[in-house]
C-alpha positions as CSV (number, residue, x, y, z in Angstrom):
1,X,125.2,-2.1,115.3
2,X,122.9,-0.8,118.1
3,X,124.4,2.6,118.3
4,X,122.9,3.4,115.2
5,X,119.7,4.7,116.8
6,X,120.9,6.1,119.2
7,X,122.7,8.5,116.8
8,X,119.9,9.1,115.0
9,X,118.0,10.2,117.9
10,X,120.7,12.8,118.9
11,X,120.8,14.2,115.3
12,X,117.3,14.6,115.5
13,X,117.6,16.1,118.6
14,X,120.4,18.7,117.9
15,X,118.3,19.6,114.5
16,X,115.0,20.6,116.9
17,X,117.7,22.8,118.7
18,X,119.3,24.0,115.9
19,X,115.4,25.0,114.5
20,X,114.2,26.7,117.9
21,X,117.5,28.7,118.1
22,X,116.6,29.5,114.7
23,X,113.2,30.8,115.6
24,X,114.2,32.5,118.9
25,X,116.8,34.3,116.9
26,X,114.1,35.5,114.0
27,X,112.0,36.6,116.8
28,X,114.3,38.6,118.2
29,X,115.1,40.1,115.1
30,X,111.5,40.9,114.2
31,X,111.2,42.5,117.5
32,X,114.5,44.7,116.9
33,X,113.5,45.5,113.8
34,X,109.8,46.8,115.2
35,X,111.1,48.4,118.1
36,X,113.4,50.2,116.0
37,X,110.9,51.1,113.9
38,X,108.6,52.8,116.5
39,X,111.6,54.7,117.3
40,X,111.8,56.1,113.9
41,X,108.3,56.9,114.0
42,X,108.5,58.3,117.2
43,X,110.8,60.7,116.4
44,X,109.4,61.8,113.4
45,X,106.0,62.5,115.2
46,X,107.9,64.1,117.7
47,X,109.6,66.5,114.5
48,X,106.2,67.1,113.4
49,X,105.0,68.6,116.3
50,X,107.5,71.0,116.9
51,X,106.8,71.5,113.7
52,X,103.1,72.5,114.6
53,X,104.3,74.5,117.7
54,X,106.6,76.8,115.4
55,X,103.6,77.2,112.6
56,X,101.1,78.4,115.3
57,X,103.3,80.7,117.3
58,X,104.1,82.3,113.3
59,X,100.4,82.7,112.9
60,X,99.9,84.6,116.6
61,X,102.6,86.4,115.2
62,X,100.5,86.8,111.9
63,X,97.2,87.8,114.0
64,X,99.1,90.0,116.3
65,X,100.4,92.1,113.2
66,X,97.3,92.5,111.9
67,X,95.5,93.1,115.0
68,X,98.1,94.6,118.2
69,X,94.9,95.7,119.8
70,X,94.0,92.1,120.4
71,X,96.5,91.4,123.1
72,X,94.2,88.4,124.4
73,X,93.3,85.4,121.6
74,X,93.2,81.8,120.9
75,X,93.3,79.7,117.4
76,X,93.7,76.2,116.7
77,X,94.3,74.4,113.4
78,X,91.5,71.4,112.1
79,X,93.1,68.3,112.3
80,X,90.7,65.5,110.4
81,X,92.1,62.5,112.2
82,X,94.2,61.6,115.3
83,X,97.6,61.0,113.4
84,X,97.5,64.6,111.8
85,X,99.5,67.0,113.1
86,X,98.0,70.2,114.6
87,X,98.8,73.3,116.7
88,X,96.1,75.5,119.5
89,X,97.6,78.9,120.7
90,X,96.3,80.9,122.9
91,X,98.4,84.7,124.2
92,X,97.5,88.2,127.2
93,X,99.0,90.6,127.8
94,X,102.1,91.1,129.0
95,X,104.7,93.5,130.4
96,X,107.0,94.4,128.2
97,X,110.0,94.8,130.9
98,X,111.3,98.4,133.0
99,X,111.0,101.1,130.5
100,X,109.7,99.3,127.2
101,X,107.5,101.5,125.7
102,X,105.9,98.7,123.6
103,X,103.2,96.7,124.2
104,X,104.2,92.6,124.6
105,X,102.2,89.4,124.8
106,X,102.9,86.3,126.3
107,X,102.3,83.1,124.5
108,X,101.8,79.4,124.6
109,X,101.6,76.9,121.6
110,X,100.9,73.3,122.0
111,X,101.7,71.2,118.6
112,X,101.0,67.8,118.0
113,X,101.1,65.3,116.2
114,X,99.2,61.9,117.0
115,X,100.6,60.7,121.0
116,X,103.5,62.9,120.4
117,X,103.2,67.2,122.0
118,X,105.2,69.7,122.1
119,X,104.7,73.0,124.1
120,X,106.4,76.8,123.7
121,X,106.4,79.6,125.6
122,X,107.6,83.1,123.9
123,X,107.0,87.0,124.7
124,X,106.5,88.7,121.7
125,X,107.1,92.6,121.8
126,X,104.7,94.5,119.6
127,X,106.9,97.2,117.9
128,X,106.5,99.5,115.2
129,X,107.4,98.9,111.3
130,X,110.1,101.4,110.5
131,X,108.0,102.9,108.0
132,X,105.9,105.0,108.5
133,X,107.3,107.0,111.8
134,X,106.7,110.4,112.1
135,X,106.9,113.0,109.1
136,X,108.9,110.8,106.1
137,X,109.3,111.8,102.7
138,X,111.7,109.6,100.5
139,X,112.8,112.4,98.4
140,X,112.5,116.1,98.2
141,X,109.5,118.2,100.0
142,X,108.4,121.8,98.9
143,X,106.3,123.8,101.7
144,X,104.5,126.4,100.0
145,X,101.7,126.8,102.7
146,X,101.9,126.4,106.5
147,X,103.2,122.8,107.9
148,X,102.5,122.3,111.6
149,X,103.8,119.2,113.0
150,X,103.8,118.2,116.8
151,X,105.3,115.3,118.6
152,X,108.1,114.7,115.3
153,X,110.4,115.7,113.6
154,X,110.5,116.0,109.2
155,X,113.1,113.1,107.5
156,X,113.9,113.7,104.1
157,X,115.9,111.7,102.2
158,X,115.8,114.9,99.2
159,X,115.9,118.6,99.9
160,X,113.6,120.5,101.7
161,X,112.3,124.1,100.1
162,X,110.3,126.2,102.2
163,X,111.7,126.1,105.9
164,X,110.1,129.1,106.8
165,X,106.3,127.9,106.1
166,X,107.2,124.7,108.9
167,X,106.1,124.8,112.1
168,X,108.0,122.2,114.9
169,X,105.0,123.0,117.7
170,X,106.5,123.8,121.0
171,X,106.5,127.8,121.1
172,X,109.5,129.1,122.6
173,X,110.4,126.0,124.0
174,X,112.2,123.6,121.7
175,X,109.7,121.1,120.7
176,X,111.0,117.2,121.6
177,X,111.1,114.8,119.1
178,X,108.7,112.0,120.2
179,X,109.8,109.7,117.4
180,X,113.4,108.9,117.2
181,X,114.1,111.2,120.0
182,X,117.4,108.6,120.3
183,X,119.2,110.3,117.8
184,X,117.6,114.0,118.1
185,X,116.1,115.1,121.2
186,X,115.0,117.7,119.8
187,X,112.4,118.2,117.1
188,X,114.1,119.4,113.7
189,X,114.7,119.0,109.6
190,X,116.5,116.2,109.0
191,X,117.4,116.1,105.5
192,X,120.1,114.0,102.6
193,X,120.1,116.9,100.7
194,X,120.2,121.0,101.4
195,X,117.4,123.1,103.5
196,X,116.2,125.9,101.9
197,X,114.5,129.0,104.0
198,X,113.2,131.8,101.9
199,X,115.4,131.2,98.7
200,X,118.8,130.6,100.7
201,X,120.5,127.2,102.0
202,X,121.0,127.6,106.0
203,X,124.0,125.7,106.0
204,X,125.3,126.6,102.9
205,X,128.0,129.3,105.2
206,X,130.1,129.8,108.0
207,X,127.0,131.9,109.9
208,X,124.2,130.4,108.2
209,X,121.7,128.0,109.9
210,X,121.7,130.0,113.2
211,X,117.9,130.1,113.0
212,X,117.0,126.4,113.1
213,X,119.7,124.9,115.3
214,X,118.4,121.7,115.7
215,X,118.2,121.0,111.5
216,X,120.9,118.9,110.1
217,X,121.5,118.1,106.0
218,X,124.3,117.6,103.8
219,X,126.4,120.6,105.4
220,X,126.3,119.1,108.3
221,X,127.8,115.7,107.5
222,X,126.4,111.7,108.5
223,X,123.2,113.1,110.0
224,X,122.1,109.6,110.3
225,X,118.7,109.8,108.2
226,X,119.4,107.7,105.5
227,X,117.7,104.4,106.9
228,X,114.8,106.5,108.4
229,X,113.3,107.4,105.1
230,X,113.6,104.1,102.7
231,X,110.5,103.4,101.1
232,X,108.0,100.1,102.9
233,X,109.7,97.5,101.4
234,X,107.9,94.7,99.6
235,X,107.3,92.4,102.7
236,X,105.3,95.0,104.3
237,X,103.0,95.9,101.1
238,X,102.5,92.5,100.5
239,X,101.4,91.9,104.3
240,X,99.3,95.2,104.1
241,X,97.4,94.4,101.3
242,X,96.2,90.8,102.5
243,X,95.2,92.4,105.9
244,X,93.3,95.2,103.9
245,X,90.0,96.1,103.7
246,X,88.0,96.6,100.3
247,X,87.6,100.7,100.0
248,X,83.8,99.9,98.5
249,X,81.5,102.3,98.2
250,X,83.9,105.3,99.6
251,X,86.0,104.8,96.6
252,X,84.4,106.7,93.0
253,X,85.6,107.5,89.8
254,X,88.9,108.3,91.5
255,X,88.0,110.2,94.9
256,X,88.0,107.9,97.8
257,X,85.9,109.9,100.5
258,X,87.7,109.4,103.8
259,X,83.9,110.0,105.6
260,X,82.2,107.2,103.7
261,X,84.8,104.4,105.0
262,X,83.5,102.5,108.0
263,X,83.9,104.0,111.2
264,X,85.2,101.1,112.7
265,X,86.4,97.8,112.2
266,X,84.1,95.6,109.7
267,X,82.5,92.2,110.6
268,X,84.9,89.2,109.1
269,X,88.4,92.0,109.3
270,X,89.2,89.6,112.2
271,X,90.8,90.9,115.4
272,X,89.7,91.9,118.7
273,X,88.7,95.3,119.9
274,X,88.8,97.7,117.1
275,X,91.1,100.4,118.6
276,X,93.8,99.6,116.1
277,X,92.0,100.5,113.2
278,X,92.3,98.5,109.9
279,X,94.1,99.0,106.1
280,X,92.9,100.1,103.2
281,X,94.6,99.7,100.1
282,X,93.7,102.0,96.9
283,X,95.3,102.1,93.7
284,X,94.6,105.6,91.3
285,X,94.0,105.1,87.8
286,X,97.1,105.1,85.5
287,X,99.0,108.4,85.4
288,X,96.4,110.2,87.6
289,X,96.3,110.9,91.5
290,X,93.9,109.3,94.0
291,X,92.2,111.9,95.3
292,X,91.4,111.8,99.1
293,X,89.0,114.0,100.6
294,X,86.5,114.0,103.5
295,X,86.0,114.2,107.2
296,X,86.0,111.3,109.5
297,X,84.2,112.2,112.8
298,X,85.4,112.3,116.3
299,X,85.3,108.5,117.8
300,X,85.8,106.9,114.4
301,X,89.0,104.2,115.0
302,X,92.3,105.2,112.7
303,X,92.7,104.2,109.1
304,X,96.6,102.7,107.8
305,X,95.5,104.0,104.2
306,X,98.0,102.9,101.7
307,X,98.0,104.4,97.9
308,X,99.7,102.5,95.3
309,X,100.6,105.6,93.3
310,X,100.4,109.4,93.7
311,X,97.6,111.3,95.8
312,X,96.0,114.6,96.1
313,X,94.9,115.4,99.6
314,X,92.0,117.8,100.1
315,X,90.4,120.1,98.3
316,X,90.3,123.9,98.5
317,X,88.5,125.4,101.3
318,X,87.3,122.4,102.5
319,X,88.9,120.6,105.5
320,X,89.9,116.7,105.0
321,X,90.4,114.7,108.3
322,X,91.1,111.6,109.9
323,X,93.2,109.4,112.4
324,X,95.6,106.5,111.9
325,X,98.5,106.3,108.9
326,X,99.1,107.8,105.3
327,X,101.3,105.9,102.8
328,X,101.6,107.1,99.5
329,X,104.1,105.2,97.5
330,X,104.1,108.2,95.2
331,X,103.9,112.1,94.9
332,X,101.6,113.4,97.1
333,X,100.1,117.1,97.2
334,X,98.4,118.8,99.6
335,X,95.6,120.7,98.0
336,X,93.2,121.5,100.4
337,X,93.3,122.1,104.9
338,X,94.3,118.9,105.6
339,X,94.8,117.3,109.7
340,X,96.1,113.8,110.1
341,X,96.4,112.6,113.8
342,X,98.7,110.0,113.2
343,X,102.5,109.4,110.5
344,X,102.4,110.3,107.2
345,X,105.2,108.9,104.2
346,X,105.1,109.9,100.9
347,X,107.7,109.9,97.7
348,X,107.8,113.4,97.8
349,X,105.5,116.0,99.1
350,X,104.5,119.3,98.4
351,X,102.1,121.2,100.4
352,X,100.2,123.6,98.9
353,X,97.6,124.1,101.7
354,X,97.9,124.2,105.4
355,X,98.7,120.5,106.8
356,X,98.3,120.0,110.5
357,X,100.3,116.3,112.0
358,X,99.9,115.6,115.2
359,X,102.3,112.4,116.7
360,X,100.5,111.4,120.1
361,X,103.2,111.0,122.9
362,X,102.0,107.5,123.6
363,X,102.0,106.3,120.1
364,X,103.9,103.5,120.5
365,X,101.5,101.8,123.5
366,X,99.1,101.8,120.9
367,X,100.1,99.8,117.2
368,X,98.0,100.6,114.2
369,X,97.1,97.5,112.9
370,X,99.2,96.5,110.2
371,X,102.0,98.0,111.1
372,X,102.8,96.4,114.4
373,X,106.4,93.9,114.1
374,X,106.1,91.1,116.2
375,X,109.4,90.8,118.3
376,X,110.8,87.8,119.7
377,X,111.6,88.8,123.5
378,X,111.8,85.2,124.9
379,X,111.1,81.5,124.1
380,X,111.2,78.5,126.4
381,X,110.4,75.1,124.5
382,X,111.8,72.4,122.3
């Protein structure tokens, strides 16, 4: 009968055992469960700023689209507290490699989000948008006055009428093409449709065409055009139009006075240096032309003028000038002397006036802003 204690002592015993086992176990478990738990959160901070690091190299890319003079910047997102996530970018310049002809910028993004960071490197190259390059029309061009272009060739994706009034400068030497001088070296009438010089096609016989060599249209089979001369699609417009620059004051009862815009970048357009110009985006009234007319004077930085519609450019005996870009999503007619140091695209064109282009050899070291494509070249990083 003495045992009995004794048992009762070890069954006690064993159930403190059994308890602190218990408690050891739910510890660990606890623990598990918030290790396991900072993993999980540790992870997804560490998504969330890669996250960050991709969103601010896209808005260099933004900045540098809108502004490829500014080959040196630095932005940063607000984060409120600690735990937010949040990106800081900074880019120079950079060489673009042996032979690039485009200007590049190197890159670094740093994105985090609370403890957690996450760094990328790129080289962005700074290359044209394929519209506009060069002479463009989308459709057919009539020359019923004297068209001298230099430094490009004319890409029609109509018929051209009027060979004889265009001019590819160069004199007796063949003139180069200095825009998609890959494909033509040199300078010529590219067209979808037929070439017409003084009434007749050139290619339209066995001996025709012997005058303008270098021209190629439907005669001549896949002359490779067809891509060169779609209009801007919607992406670009769209992108155009936020970067743009309100017209104000230089825009009236349908004339928008090329003289009266600002001669160089406005305060608030964002950007560095002003060399690359900045947008402006005019719309004519409803089945009329937008009108452009006036002089802007030597110094003044280019103008990517887009018109939503057709234009008029000039007017007669009075000359209408300016550097930079000329988009016209419609017709466009050239009424008066016109110069334009820079591309030009249009629907169609006729010219009833002289018109002067003039492609600078080193256009593509220098992007007009708007109408610079960010290129990845290179990206180190997560």
């Amino acid at each position: 009968m003495r045992a009995a204690p004794s048992q009762r002592g070890y069954a006690l015993l064993a159930a403190l055992v059994v308890t602190a086992l218990a408690a050891v176990f739910a510890a660990a478990a606890v623990a598990a469960v918030s290790a396991r738990q900072s993993i999980v959160g540790a992870d997804v901070a560490n998504v969330r700023a890669q996250a960050a690091a991709r969103q601010g190299l896209a808005r260099a890319c933004l900045e540098l689209r809108r502004h490829p003079a500014a080959l040196e910047g630095l932005l940063s997102s607000s984060a409120v507290s600690a735990d937010e996530v949040a990106w800081r970018v900074s880019w120079v310049a950079a060489g673009s490699g042996a032979g690039a002809p485009w200007p590049a910028a190197a890159v670094q993004v740093e994105g985090s989000c609370g403890a957690a960071r996450r760094i990328l490197s790129a080289v962005l190259q700074l290359r044209a948008e394929p519209v506009p390059q060069g002479l463009v029309a989308a459709a057919d061009v009539e020359l019923q006055a004297p068209l001298l272009v230099s430094g490009s060739g004319l890409y029609s994706g109509g018929c051209l009428r009027g060979r004889e009034w265009l001019e590819l400068e160069g004199g007796t030497i063949p003139a180069g093409d200095g825009v998609h001088g890959d494909v033509w070296p040199l300078a010529g009438v590219h067209a979808l449709g037929g070439v017409w010089s003084a009434g007749e096609e050139i290619h339209a016989g066995p001996q025709a065409g012997w005058e303008y060599p270098h021209d190629t249209d439907m005669h001549t089979g896949d002359n490779g055009v067809s891509p060169l001369v779609a209009p801007p699609d919607a992406s670009l417009l769209v992108a155009l139009r936020d970067a743009a620059v309100a017209p104000g004051a230089a825009l009236q009862d349908g004339v928008l006075d090329l003289a009266r815009l600002p001669l160089s970048r406005p305060l608030g357009a964002g950007g560095g240096p002003g060399d690359d110009g900045y947008v402006v985006v005019a719309t004519p009234a409803q089945d009329a032309e937008l009108r452009l007319v006036g002089t802007r004077p030597l110094g003044a930085c280019p103008v990517v003028l887009v018109v939503q519609g057709a234009a008029a450019l000039g007017e007669p005996g009075v000359p209408t000038t300016f550097n930079g870009a000329l988009l016209v999503l419609g017709s466009l007619h050239v009424c008066g002397p016109s110069t334009l140091r820079g591309h030009l695209f249009a629907r169609d064109l006729l010219v009833s006036a002289p018109l002067s282009l003039e492609i600078a050899g080193d256009w593509r070291t220098r992007p007009l802003a708007g109408l610079a494509s960010p290129v990845l070249i290179s990206l180190d990083g997560p």
